[in-house]
C-alpha positions, 0 to 999 in steps of 0.5 A, spaced: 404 750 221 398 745 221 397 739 224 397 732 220 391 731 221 389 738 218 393 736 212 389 729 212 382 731 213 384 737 207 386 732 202 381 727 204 375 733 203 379 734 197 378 727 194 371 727 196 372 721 201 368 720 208 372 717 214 369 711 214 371 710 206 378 712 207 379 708 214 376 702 210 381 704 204 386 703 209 385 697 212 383 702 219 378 703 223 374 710 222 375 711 229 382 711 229 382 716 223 377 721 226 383 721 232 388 723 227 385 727 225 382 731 231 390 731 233 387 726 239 392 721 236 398 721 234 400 716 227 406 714 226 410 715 220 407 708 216 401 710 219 401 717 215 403 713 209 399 709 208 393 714 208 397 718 204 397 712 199 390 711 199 388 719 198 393 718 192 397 724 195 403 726 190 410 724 193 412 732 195 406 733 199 407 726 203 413 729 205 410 735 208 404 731 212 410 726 215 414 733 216 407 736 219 406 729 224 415 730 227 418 725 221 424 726 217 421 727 209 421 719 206 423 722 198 428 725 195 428 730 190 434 729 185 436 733 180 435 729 173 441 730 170 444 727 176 448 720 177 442 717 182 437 719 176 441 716 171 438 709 169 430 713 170 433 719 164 437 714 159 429 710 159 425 716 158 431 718 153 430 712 149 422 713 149 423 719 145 428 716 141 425 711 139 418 715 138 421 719 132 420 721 127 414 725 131 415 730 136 416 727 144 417 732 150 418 731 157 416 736 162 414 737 170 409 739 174 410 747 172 410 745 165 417 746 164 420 743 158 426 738 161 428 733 155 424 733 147 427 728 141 431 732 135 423 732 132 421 738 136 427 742 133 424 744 126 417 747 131 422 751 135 426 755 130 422 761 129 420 762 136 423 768 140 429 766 143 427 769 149 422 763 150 427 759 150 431 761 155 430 755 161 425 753 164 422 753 157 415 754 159 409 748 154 404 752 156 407 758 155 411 757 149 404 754 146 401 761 147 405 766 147 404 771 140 412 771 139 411 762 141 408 757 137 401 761 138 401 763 130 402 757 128 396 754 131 390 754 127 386 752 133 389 756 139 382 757 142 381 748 143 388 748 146 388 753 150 381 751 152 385 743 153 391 747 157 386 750 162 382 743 163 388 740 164 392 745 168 385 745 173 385 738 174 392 738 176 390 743 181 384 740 183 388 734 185 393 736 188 393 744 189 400 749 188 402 755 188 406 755 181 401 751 178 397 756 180 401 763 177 402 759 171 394 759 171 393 765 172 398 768 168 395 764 162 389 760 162 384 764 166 378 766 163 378 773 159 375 776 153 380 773 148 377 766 149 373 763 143 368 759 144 368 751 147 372 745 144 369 743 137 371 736 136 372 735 129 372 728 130 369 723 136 375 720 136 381 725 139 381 733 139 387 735 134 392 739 135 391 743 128 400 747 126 400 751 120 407 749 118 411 749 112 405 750 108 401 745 110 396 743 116 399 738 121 394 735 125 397 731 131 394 727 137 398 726 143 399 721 149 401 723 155 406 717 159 409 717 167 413 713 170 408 707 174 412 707 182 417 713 183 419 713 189 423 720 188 420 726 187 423 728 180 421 722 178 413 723 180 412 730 177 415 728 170 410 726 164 412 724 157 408 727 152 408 724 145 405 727 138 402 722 133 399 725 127 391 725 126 391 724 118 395 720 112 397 727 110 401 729 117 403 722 117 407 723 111 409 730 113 414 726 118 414 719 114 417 717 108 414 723 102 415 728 108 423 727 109 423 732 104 418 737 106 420 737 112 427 740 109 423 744 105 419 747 112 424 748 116 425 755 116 
């Protein structure tokens, strides 16, 4: 098992800071760090929290350093259908409500699909029942042939985004099922087009051939801004938004009636 030290000097390598860059961050001498991370001193469990703040390591990861330095984990881990998460799932419920008539969704740190907004439903009704079975995977879902991937006009670009993202992610923090998922998926091979063709300099859209039509969508991406529960920390809210007058009237007002007509 590594030492907390080994664990703070890995994360500090990680976000490319000196000693002297952390121990300024954290209000510390640089020697003292130097200690911690020679194992020479020993840093109580506020100590390992607060350069665990300033390094922006993820809460799960937190655990495992006070864990590593002798302390009990500080964050829990509850279920997000559960009575403790209930006030943090009615808020991202109402998010998605009220985000329709586009589509919303909320997955977590292995892209699993947690909750959507009734605007999904028509884009998964031809999709492989397999693919839906929980967890249901985004990225697998987006690109697998029995998936969504027929529909998407431009799979190379959102492959190519899936990749950019899922390789900041393991950047940031690295994981081993993050880590499968990538190589399952978005590791680099022969069916990859070319780079990302922006078609515009605002946004890349995501482009779904749909009910005989092309919808083009943009997307944000919402997290919640002081978890102190793990669950919580790793959930992101992606919501669509559509890129053109025509996807707009898709979901709004004239596409009340072609969204009927494209269900399948």
């Amino acid at each position: 098992m590594e030492t907390v030290g080994e664990l703070l000097r890995r994360w500090r390598h990680r976000r490319r800071l000196s000693q002297l860059d952390l121990a300024i961050a954290a209000d510390v001498s640089a020697r003292h760090v130097s200690l911690v991370e020679t194992g020479k001193s020993n840093p109580s469990a506020d100590m390992v929290l607060r350069l665990a703040e300033r390094l922006d390591v993820p809460l799960r990861d937190r655990n495992r350093l006070l864990l590593a330095a002798g302390f009990a984990p500080r964050y829990t881990e509850r279920p997000l259908d559960g009575d403790a998460l209930s006030a943090a799932r009615d808020a991202v419920g109402r998010v998605l409500r009220a985000h329709e008539p586009y589509p919303a969704l909320v997955f977590d740190r292995l892209w699993n699909i947690v909750m959507t907004n009734r605007a999904v439903d028509p884009f998964f009704a031809g999709v492989d029942p397999e693919l839906l079975r929980p967890p249901v995977n985004l990225v697998r879902l987006g690109l697998h042939p029995r998936g969504l991937a027929p529909l998407v006009v431009n799979l190379d670009d959102v492959r190519a985004v899936f990749r950019s993202r899922i390789a900041r992610q393991l950047a940031a923090a690295p994981d081993a099922g993050l880590t499968a998922l990538y190589e399952e998926l978005l590791a680099p091979g022969a069916e990859d087009g070319s780079s990302l063709r922006a078609e515009s300099d605002v946004v890349l859209p995501m482009i779904i051939r749909f009910g005989g039509r092309e919808l083009r969508l943009f997307s944000t991406i919402t997290t919640f801004g002081t978890p102190m529960d793990i669950t919580l920390d790793e959930l992101a809210i992606e919501s669509y938004y559509p890129a053109d007058a025509e996807s707009a009237a898709y979901f709004t007002g004239s596409g009340g009636d072609a969204r009927a007509a494209a269900a399948p």
